[in-house]
Backbone bond lengths (Angstrom), bond angles and torsions (degrees), N, CA, C in turn:
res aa  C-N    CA-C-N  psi(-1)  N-CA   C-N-CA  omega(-1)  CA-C   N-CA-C  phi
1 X - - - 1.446 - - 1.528 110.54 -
2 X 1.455 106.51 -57.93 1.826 112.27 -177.74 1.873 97.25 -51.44
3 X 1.195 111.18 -47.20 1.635 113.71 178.64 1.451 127.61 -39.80
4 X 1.989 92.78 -35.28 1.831 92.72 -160.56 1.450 87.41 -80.21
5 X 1.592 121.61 -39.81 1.856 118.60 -168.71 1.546 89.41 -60.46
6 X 1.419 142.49 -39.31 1.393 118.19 -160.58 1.417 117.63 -64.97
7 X 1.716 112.35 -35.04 1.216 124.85 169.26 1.041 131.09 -46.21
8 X 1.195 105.04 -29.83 1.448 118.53 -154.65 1.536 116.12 -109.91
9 X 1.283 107.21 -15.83 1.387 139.85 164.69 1.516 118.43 -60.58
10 X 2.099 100.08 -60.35 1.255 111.37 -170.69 1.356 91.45 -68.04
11 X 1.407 143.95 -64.67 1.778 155.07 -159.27 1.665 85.98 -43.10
12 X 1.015 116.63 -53.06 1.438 112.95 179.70 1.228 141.82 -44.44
13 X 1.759 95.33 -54.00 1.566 118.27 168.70 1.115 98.64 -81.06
14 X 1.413 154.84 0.46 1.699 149.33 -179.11 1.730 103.64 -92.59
15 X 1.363 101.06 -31.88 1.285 108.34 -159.00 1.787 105.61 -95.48
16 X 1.114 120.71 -33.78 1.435 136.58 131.83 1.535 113.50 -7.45
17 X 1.330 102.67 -95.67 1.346 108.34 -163.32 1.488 110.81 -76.48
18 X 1.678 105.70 -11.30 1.773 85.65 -171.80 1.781 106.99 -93.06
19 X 1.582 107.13 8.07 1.756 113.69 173.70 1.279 105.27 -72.09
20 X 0.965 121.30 148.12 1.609 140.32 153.37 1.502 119.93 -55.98
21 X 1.697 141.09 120.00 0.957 110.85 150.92 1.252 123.69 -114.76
22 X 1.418 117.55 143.86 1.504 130.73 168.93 1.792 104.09 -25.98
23 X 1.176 112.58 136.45 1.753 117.01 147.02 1.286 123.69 -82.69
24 X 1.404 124.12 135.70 1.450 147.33 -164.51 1.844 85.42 -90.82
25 X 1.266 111.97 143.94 1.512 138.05 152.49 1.440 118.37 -125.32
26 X 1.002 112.56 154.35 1.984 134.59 -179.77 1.405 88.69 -136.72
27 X 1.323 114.29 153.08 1.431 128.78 -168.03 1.537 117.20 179.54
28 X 1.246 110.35 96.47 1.715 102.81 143.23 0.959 136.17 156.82
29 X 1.202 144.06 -150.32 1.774 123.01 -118.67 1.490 98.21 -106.05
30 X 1.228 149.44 162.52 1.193 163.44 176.20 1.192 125.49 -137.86
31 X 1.590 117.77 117.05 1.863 103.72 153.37 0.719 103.56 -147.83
32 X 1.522 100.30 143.89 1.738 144.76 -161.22 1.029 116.17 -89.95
33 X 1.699 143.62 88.98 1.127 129.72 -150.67 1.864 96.71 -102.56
34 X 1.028 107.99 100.12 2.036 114.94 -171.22 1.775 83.94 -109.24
35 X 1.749 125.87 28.40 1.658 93.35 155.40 1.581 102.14 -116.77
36 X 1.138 117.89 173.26 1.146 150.66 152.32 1.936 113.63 -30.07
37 X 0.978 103.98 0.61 1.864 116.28 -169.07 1.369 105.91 -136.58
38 X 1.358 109.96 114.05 1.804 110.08 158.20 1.741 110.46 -60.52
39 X 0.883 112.57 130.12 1.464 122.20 172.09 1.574 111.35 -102.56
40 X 1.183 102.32 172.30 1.649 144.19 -171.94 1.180 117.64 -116.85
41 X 1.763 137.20 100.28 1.311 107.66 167.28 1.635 101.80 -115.06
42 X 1.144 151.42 167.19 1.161 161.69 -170.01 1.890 108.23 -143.46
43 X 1.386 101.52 97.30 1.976 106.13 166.62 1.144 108.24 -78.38
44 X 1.549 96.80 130.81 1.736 95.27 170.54 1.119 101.17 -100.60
45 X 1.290 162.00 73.51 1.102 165.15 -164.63 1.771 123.65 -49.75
46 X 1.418 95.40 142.84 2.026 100.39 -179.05 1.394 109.86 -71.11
47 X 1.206 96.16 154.38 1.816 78.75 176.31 1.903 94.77 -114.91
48 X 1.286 102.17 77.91 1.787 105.29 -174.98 1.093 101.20 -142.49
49 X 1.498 112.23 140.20 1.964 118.20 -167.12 1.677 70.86 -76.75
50 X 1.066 125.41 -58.68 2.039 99.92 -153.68 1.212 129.13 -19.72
51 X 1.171 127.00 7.39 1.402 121.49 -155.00 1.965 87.23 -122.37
52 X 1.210 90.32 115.72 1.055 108.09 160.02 1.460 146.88 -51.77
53 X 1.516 94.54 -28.22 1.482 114.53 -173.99 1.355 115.94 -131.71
54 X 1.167 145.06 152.60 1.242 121.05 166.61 1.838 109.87 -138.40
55 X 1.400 98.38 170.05 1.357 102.94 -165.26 1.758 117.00 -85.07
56 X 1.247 116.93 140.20 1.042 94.77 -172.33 1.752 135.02 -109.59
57 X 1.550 98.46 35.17 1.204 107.96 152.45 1.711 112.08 -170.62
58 X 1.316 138.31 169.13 1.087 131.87 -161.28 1.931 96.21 -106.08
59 X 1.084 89.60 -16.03 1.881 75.72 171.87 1.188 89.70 -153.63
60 X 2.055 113.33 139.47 1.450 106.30 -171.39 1.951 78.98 -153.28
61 X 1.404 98.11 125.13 1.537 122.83 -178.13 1.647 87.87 -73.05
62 X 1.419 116.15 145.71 1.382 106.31 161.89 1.801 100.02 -138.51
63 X 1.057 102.91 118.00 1.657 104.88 -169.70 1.421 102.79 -60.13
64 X 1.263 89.91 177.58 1.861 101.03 179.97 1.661 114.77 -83.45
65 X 0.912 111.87 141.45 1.708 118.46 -177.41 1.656 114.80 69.68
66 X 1.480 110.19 18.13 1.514 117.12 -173.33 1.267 118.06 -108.64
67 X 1.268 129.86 -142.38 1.790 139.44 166.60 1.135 115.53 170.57
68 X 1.083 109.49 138.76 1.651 144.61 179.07 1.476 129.45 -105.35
69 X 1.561 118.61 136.31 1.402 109.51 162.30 1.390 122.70 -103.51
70 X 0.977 114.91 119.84 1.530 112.31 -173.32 1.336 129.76 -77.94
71 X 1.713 105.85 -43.65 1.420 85.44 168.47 1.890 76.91 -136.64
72 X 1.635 106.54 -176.67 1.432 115.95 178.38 1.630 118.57 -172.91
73 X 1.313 106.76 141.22 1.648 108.94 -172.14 1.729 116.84 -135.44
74 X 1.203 101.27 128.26 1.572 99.56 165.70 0.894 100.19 -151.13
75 X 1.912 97.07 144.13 1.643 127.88 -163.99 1.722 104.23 174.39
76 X 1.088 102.95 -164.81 1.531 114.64 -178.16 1.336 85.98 -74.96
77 X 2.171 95.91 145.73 1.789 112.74 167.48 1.219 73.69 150.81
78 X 1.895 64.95 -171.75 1.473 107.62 -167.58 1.665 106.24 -123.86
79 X 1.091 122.76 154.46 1.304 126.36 172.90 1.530 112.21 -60.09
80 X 1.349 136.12 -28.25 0.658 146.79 -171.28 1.209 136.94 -75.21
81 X 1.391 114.96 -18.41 1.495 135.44 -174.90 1.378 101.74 -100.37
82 X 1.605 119.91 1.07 1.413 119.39 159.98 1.289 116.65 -109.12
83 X 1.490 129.45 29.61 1.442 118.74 -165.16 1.755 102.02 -92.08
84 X 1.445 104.15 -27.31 1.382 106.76 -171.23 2.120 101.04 -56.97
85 X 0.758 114.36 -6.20 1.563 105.48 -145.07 1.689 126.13 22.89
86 X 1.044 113.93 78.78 1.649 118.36 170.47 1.030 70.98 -72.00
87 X 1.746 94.92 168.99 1.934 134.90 144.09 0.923 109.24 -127.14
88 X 1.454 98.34 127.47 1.326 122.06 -169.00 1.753 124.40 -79.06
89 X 0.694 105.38 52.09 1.748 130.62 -151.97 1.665 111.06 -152.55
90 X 1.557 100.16 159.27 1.851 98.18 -169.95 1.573 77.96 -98.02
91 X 1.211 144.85 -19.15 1.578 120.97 -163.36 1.931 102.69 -159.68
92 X 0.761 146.51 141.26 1.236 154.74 111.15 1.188 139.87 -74.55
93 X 1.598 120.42 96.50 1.875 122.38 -156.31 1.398 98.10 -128.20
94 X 1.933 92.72 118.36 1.715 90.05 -169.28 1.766 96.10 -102.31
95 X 0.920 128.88 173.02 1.656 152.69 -176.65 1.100 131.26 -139.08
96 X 1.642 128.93 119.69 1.843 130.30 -178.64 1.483 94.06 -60.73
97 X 1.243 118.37 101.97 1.952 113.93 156.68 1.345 95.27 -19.05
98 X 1.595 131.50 143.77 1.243 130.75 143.94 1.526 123.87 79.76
99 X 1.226 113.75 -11.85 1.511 121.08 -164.48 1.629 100.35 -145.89
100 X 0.928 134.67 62.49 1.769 148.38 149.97 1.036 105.64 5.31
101 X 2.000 111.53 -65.28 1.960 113.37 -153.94 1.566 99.45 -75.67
102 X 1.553 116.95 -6.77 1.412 94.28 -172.47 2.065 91.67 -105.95
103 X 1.723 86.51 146.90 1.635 107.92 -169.98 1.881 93.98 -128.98
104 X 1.570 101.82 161.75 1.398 97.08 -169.59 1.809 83.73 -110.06
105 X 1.692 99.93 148.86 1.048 105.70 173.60 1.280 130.71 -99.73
106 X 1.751 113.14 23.96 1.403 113.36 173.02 1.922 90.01 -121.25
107 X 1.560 74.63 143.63 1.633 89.23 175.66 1.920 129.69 -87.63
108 X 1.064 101.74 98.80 1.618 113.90 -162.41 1.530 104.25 -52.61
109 X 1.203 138.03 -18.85 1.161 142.98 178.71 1.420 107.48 -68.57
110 X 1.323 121.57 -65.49 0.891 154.69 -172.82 1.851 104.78 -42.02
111 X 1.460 124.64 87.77 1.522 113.61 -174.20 1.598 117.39 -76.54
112 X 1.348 117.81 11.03 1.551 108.27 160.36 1.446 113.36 -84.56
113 X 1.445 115.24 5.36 1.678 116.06 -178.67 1.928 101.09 -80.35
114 X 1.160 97.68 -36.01 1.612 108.50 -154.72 1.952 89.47 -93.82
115 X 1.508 86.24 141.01 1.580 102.87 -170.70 2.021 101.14 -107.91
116 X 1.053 103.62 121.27 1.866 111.22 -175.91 1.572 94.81 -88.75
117 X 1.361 86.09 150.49 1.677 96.94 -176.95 1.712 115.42 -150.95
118 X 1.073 111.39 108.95 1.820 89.99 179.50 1.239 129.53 -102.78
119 X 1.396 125.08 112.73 1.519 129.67 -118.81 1.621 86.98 -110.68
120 X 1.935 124.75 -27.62 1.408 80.43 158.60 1.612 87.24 -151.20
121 X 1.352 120.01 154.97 1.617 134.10 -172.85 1.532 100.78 -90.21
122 X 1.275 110.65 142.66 1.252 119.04 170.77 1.977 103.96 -139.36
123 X 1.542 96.38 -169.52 1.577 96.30 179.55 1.514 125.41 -59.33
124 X 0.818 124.08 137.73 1.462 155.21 170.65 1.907 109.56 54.89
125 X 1.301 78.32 54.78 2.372 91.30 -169.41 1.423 93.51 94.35
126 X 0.934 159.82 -57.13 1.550 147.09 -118.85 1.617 74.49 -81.45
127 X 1.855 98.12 177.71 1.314 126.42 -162.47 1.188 107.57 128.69
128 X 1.969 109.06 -175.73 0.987 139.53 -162.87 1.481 109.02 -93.77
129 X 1.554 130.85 125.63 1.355 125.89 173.39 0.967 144.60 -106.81
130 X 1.181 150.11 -135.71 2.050 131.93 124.23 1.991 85.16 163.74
131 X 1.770 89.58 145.91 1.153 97.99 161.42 1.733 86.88 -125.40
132 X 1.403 110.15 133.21 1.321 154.00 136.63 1.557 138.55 -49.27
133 X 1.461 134.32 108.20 0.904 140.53 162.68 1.342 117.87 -123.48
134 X 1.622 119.41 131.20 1.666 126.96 -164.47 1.652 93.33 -108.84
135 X 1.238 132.24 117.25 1.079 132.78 175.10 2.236 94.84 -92.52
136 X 1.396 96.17 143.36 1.679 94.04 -169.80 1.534 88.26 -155.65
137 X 1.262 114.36 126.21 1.790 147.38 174.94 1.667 93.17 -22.03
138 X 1.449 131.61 -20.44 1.118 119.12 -178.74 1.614 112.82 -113.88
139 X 1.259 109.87 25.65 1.330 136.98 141.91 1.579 149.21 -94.37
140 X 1.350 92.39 -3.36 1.235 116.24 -178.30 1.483 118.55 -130.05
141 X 1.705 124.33 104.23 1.550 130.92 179.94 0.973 116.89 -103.70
């Protein structure tokens, strides 16, 4: 009897460790508003399942001296398949609350603006991610 539970135990613990598991990811987008101006951003959004993640609102005020996540995903991955920062969107168009003539001079579309970071490592790549953008008074004319 003690024999059949040992068997059945070890098949267990064999079968355990010799599975694969998937890596967990956290992911997503950030901006850091460090100016002096509440902003405006407006997603125009893709209309394509590829997108892994999606944003979670189509216009999101981000006050001044605050931060926001814009869009965010967790599921199976790797940290890694977010380093590029695409946006997953046909447009991102941000706006000075209140003040029209002023336009920001970094282009939010544009994923060499946004800085990737992986804030914490776990098994086999998976973890925590974020691409980052700091909007700062000398970004904005």
């Amino acid at each position: 009897m003690f024999r059949n539970y040992f068997l059945i135990l070890l098949v267990v613990i064999s079968f355990i460790s010799l599975s694969s598991c998937d890596p967990g990811v956290g992911y997503s987008r950030v901006l850091q508003n460090d100016s002096q101006y509440d902003l405006e951003l407006r997603i125009h959004r893709k209309n394509s399942s590829a997108c892994q993640y999606v944003y979670l609102s189509d216009s999101i005020i981000i006050e001044k001296k605050s931060t926001k996540i814009l869009d965010a995903y967790n599921g199976l991955g790797q940290t890694f398949e977010f380093e590029n920062c695409e946006t997953c969107a046909d447009s991102i168009v941000l706006k000075v609350v209140g003040n029209p003539t002023l336009k920001s001079t970094v282009d939010l579309n544009d994923p060499n603006e946004w800085t990737f970071s992986v804030l914490k490592k776990t098994f086999k790549s998976g973890g925590i991610c974020e691409c980052r953008l700091i909007m700062t008074d000398d970004k904005i004319k």
